[in-house]
C-alpha positions, 0 to 999 in steps of 0.5 A, spaced: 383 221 481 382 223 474 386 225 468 384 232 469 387 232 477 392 229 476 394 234 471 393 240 475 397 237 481 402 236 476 402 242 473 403 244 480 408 241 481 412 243 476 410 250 477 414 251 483 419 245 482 427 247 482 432 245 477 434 239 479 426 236 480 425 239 473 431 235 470 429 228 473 421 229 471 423 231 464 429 225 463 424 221 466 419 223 460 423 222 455 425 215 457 418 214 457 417 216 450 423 213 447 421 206 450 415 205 453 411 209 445 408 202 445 409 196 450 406 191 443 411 189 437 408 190 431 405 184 430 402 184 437 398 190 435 395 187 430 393 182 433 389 186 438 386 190 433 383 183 430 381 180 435 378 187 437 374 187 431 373 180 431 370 180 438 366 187 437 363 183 430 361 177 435 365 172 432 369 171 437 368 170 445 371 173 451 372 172 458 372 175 464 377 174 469 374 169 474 371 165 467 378 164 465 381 163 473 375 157 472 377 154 465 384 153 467 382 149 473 378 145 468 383 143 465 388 143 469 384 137 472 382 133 467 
């Protein structure tokens, strides 16, 4: 589903929502928003954003999922 449906059946909701469904949508929003603005310290932010640009600039390698799964296997058996 995408960002745009869900909103439109989240407005919906809302729209016709009584009192109390409001109150736990809204308590819950703000409880997100306090808490969960970012689920990164400070300094993990900053070290996505470097390796980010890092792995962008090509100085850095990635791997996928199963690539990663296949090196830990390696050394695990070594």
């Amino acid at each position: 589903m995408t960002t745009t449906a869900i909103r439109a059946k989240v407005h919906k909701y809302i729209d016709e929502a009584d009192t109390k469904v409001l109150e736990v949508v809204y308590q819950l929003l703000e409880v997100y928003r306090r808490s969960n603005s970012s689920l990164l310290t400070n300094e993990q932010q900053k070290e996505v954003l470097k390796r980010s640009a890092l792995y962008k600039a090509g100085k850095i390698k990635g791997y996928s999922i199963a690539e990663a799964r296949k090196l830990v296997k390696q050394r695990q058996s070594s």
